[in-house]
N, CA, C and O atoms as a MOPAC input file, in Angstrom:
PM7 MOZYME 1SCF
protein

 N     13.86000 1     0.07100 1     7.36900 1
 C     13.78200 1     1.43600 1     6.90500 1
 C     15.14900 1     2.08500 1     7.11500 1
 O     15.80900 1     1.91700 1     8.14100 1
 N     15.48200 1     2.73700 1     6.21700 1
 C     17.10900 1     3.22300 1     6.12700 1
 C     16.67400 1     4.58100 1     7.01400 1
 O     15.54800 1     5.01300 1     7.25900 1
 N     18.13500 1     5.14300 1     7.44200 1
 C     18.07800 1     6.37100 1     8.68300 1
 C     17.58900 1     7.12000 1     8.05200 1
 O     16.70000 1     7.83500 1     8.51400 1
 N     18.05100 1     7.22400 1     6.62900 1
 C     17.46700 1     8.69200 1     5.62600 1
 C     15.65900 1     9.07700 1     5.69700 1
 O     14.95700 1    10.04100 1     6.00200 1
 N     15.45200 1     7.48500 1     5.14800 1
 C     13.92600 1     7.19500 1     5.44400 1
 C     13.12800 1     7.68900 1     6.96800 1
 O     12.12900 1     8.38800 1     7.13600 1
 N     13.79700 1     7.18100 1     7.69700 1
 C     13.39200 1     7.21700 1     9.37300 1
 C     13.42500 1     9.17700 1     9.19200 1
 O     12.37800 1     9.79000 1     8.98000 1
 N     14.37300 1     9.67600 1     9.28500 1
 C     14.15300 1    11.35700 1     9.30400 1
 C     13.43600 1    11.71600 1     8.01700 1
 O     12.48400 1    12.45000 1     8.28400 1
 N     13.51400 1    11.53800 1     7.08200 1
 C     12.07900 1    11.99600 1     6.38200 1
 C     10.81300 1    11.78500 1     7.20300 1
 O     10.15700 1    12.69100 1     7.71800 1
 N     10.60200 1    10.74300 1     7.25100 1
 C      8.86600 1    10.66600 1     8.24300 1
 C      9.34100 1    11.29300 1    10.00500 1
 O      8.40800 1    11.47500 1    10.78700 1
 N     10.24400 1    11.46700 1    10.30400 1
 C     10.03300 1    12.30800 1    11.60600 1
 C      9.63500 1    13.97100 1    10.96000 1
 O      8.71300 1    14.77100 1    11.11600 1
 N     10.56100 1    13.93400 1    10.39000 1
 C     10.48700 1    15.59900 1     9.82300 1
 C      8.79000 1    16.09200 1     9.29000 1
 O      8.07500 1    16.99200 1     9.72900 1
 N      8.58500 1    15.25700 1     8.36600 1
 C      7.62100 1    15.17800 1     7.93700 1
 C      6.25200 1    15.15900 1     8.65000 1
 O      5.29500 1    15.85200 1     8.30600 1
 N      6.26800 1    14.15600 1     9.84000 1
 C      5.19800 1    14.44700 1    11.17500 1
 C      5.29900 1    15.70700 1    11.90500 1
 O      4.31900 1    16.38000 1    12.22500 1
 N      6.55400 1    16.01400 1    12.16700 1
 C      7.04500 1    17.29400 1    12.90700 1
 C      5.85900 1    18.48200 1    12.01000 1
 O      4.91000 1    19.09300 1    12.49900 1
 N      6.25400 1    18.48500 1    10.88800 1
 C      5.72700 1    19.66900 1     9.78700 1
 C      4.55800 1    19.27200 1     9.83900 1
 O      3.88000 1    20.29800 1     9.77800 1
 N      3.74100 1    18.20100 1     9.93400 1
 C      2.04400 1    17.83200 1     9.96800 1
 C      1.82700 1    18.70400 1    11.33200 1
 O      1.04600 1    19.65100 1    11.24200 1
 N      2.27800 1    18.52900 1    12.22500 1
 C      1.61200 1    18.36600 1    13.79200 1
 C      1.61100 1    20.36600 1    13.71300 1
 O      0.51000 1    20.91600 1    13.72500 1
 N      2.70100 1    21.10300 1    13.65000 1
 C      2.97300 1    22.50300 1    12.94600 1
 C      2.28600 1    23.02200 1    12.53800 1
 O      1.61400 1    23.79500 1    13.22200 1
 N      2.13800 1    22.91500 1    11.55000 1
 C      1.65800 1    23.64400 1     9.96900 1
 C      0.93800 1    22.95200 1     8.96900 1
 O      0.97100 1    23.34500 1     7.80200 1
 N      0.38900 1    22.11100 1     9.26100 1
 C     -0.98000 1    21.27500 1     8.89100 1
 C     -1.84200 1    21.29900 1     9.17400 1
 O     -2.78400 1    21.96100 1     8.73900 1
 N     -1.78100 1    20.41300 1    10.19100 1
 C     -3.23300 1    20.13900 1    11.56900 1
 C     -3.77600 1    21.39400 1    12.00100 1
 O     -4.88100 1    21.45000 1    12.54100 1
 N     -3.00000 1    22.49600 1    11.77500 1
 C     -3.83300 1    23.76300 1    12.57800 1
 C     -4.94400 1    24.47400 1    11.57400 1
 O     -5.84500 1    25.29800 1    11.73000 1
 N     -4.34600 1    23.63500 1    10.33500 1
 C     -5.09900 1    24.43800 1     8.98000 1
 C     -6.06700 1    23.57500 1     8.47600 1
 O     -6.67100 1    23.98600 1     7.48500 1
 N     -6.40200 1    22.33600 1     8.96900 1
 C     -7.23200 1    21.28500 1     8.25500 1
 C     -8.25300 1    21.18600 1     8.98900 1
 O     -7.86300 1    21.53100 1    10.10500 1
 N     -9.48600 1    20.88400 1     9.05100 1
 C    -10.51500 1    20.43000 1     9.73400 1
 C    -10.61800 1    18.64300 1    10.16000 1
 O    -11.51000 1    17.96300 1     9.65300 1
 N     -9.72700 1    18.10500 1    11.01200 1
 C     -9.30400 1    16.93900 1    11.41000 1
 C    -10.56500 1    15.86000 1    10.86900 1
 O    -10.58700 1    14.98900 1    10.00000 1
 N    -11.48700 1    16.33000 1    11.74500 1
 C    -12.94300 1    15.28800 1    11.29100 1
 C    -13.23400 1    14.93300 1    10.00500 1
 O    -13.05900 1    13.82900 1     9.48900 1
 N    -13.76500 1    16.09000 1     9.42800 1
 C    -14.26800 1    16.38200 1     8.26900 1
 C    -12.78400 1    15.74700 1     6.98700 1
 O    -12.97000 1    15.10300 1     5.95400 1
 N    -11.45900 1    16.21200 1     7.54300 1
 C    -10.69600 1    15.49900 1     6.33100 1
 C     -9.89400 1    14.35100 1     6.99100 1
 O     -8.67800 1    14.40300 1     6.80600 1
 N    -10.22500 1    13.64000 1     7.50200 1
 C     -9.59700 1    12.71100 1     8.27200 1
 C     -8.99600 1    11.52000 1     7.02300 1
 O     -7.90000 1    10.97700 1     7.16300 1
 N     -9.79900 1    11.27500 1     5.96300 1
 C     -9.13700 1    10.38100 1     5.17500 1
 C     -8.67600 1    10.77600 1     4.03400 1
 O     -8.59400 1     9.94400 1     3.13000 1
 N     -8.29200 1    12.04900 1     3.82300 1
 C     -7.78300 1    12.90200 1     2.82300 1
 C     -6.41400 1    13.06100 1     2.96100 1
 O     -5.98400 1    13.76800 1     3.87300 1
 N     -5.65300 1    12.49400 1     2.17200 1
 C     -4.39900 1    12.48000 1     1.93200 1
 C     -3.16400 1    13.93400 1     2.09300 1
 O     -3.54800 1    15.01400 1     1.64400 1
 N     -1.89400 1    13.86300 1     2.66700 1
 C     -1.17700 1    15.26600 1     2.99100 1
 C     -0.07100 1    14.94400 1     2.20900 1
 O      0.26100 1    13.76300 1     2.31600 1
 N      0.89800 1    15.91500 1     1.13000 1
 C      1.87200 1    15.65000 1     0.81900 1
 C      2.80600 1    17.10700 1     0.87100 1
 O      2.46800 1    18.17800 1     0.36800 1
 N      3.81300 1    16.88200 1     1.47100 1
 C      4.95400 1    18.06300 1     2.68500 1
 C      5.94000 1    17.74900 1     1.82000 1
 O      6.28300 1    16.58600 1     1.61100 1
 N      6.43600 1    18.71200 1     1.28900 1
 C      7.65200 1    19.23600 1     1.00500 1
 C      8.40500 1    19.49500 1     2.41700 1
 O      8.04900 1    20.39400 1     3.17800 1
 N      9.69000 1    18.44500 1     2.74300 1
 C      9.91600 1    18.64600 1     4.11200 1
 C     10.94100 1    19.49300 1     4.07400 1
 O     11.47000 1    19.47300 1     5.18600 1
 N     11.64300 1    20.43100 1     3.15900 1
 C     12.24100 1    21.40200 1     3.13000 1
 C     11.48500 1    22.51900 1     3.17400 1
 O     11.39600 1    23.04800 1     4.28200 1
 N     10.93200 1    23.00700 1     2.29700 1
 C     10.03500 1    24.23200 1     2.47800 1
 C      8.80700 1    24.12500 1     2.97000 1
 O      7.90700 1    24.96500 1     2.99400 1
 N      8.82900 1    23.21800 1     3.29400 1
 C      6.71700 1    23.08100 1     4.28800 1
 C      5.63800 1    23.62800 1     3.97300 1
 O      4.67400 1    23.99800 1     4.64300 1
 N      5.96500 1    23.66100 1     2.45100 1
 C      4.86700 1    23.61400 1     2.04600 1
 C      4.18700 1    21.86100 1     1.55400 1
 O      4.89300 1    20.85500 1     1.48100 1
 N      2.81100 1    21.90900 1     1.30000 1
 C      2.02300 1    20.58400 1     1.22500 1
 C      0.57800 1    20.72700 1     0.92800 1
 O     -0.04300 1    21.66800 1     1.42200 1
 N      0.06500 1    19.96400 1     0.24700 1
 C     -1.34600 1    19.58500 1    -0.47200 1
 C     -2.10400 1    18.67700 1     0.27700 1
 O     -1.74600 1    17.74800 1     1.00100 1
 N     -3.33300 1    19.15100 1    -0.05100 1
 C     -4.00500 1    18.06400 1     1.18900 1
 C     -5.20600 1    17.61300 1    -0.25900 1
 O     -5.73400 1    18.48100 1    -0.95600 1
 N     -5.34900 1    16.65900 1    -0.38000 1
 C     -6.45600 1    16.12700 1    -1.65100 1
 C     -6.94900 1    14.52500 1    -0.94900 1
 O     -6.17300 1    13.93000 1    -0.20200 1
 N     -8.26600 1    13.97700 1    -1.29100 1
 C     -8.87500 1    13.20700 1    -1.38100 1
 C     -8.21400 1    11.86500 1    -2.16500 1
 O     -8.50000 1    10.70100 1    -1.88400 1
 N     -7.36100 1    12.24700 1    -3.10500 1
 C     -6.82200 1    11.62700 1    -4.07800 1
 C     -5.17100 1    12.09800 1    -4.01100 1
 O     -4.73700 1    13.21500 1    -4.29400 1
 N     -4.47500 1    11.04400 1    -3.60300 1
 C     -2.85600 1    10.99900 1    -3.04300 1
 C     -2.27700 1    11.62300 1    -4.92600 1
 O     -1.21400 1    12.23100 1    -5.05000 1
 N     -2.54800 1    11.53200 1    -5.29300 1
 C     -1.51100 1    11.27000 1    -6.97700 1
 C     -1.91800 1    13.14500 1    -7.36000 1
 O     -1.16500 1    13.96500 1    -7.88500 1
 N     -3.19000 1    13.32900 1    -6.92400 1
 C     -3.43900 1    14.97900 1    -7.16900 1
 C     -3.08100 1    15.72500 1    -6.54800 1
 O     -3.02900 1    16.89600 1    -6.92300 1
 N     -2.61400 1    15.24000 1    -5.09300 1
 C     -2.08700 1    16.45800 1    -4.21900 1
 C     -0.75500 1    16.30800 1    -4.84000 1
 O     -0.34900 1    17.44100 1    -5.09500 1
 N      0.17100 1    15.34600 1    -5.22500 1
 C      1.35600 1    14.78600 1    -5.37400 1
 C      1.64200 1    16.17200 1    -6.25800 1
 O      2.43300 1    17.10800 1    -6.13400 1
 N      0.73800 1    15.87300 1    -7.08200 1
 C      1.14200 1    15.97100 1    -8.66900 1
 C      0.99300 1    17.90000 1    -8.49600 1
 O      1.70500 1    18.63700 1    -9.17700 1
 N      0.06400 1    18.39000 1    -7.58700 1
 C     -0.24800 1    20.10300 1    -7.54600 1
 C      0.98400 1    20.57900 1    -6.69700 1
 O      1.46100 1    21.68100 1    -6.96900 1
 N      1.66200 1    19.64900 1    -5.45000 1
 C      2.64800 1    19.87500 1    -4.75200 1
 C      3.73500 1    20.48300 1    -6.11600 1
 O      4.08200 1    21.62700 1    -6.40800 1
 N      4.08200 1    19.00700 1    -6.79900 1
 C      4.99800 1    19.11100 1    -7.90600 1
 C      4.90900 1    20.28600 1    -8.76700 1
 O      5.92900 1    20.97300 1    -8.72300 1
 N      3.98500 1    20.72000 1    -9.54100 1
 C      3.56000 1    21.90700 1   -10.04100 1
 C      4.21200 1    23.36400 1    -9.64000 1
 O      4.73300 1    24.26400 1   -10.30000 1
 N      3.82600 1    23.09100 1    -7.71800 1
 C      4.12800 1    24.65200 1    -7.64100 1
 C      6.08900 1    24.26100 1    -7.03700 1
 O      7.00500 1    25.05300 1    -6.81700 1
 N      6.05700 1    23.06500 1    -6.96900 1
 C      7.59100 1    22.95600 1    -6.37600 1
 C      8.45100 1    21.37100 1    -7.06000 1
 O      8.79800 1    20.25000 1    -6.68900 1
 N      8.45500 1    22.22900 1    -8.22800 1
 C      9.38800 1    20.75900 1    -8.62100 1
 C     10.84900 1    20.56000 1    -8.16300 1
 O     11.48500 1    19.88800 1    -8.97500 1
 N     11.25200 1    20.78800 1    -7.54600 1
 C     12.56100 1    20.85800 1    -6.44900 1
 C     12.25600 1    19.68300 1    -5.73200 1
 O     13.07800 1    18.77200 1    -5.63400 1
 N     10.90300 1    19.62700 1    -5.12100 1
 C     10.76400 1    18.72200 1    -4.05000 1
 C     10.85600 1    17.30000 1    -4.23400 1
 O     10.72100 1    16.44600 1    -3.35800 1
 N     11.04600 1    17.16400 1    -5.19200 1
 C     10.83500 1    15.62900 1    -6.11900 1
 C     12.00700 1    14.96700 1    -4.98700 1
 O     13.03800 1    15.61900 1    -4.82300 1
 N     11.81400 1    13.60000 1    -4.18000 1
 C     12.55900 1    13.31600 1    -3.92500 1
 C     13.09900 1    13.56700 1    -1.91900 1
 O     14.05100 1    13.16900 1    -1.24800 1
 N     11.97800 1    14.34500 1    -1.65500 1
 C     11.97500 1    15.24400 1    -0.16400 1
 C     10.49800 1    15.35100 1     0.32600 1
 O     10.37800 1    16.13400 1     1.26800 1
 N      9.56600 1    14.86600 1    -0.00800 1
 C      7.92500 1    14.83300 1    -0.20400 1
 C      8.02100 1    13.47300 1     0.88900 1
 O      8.75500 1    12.50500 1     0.69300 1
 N      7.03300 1    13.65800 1     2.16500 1
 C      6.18300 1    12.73200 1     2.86800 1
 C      4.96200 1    12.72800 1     3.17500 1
 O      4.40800 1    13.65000 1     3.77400 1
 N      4.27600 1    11.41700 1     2.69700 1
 C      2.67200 1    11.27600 1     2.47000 1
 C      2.24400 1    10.85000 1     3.49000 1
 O      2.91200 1    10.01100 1     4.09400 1
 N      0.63600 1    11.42100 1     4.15500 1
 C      0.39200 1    10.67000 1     5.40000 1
 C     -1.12700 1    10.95800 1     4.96300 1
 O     -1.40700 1    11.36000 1     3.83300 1
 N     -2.32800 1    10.65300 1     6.22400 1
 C     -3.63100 1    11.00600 1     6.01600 1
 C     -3.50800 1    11.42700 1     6.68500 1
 O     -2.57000 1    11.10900 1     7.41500 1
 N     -4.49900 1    12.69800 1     7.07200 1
 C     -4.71600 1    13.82900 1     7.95000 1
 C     -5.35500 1    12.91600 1     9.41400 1
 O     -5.31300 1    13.44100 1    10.52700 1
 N     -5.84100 1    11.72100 1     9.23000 1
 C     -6.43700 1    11.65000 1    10.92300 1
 C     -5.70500 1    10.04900 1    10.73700 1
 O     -6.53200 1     9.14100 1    10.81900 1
 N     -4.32300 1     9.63000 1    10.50900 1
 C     -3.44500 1     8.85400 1    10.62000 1
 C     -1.65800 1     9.02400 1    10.25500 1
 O     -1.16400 1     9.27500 1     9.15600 1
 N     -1.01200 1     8.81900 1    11.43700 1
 C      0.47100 1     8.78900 1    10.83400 1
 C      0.86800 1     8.17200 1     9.46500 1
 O      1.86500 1     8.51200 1     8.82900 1
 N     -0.18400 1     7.06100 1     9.01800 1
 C      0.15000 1     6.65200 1     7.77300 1
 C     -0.34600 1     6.94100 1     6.39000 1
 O     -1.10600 1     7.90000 1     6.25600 1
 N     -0.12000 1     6.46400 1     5.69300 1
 C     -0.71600 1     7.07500 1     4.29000 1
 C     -1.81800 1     5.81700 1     4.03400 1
 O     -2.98100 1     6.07200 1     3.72100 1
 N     -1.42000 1     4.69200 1     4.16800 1
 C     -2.15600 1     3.27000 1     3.78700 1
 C     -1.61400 1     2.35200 1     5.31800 1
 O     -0.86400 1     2.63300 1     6.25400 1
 N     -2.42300 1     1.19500 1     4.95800 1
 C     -2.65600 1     0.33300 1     6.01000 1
 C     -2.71700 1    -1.27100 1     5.54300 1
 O     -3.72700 1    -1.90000 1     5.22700 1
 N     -1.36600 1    -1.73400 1     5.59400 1
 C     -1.51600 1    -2.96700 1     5.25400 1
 C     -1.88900 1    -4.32200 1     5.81100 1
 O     -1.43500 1    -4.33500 1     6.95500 1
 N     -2.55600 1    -5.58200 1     5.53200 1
 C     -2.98100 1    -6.38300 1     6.64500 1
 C     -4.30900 1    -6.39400 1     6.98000 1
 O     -5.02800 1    -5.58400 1     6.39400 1
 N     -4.75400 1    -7.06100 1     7.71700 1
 C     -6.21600 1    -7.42500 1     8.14400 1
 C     -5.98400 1    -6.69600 1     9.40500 1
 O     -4.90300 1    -6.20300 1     9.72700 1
 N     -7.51600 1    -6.64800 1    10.37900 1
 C     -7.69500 1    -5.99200 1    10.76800 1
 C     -8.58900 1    -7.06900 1    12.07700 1
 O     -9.68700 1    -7.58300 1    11.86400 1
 N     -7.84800 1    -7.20600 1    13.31300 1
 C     -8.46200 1    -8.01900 1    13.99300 1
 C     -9.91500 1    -7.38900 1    14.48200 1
 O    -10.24200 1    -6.21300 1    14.63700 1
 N    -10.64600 1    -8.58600 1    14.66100 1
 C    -11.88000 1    -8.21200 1    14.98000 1
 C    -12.67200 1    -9.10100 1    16.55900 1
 O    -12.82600 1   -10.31400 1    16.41000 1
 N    -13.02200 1    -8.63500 1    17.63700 1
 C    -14.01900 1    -9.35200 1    18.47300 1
 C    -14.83600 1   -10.08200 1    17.77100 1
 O    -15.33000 1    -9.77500 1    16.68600 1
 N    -14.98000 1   -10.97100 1    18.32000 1
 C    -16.32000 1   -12.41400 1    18.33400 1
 C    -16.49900 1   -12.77400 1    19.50400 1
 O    -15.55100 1   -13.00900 1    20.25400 1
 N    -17.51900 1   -12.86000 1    19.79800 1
 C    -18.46500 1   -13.29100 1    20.48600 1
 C    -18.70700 1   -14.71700 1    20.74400 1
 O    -18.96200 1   -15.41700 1    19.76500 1
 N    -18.67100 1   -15.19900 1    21.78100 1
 C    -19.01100 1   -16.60000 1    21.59700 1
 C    -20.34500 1   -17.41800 1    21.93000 1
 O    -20.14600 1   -18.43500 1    22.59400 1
 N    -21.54700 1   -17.17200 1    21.61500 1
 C    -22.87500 1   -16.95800 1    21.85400 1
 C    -23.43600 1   -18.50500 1    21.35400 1
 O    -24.63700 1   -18.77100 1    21.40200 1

């Protein structure tokens, strides 16, 4: 991940933990997608990543290019890989 990259997603968590999380209902939208304009902090919170994208864009087409995506009850947006699991040896 290039440095540019690395401070977008700090900035971008910084502005979740802020001015997100205080406005979202954590539980209830936990797998609902966030997209932050990390200059003006403003951001969309949708069910569907491409609609918040796309309403962000709408009210701020500036941001094209400065936008970090996460889910509201994960630092990440997606999750790649399997997923270890316990077994039992019975």
């Amino acid at each position: 991940m290039s440095e540019e990259s690395l401070e977008l997603a700090e900035r971008g968590n910084e502005i979740f933990e802020r001015v997100v999380r205080p406005e979202v209902d954590v539980e209830n939208d936990a797998q609902k997608f966030v997209v932050i304009d990390v200059e003006s902090e403003d951001y969309e919170v949708d069910a569907n990543a491409r609609a918040a994208f796309d309403r962000l864009m709408e009210r701020r087409p500036d941001a094209r290019g400065r936008t970090w995506l996460r889910r509201v009850g994960s630092r990440h947006a997606y999750h790649f890989g399997g997923r270890l699991r316990e077994t039992s040896n019975e």
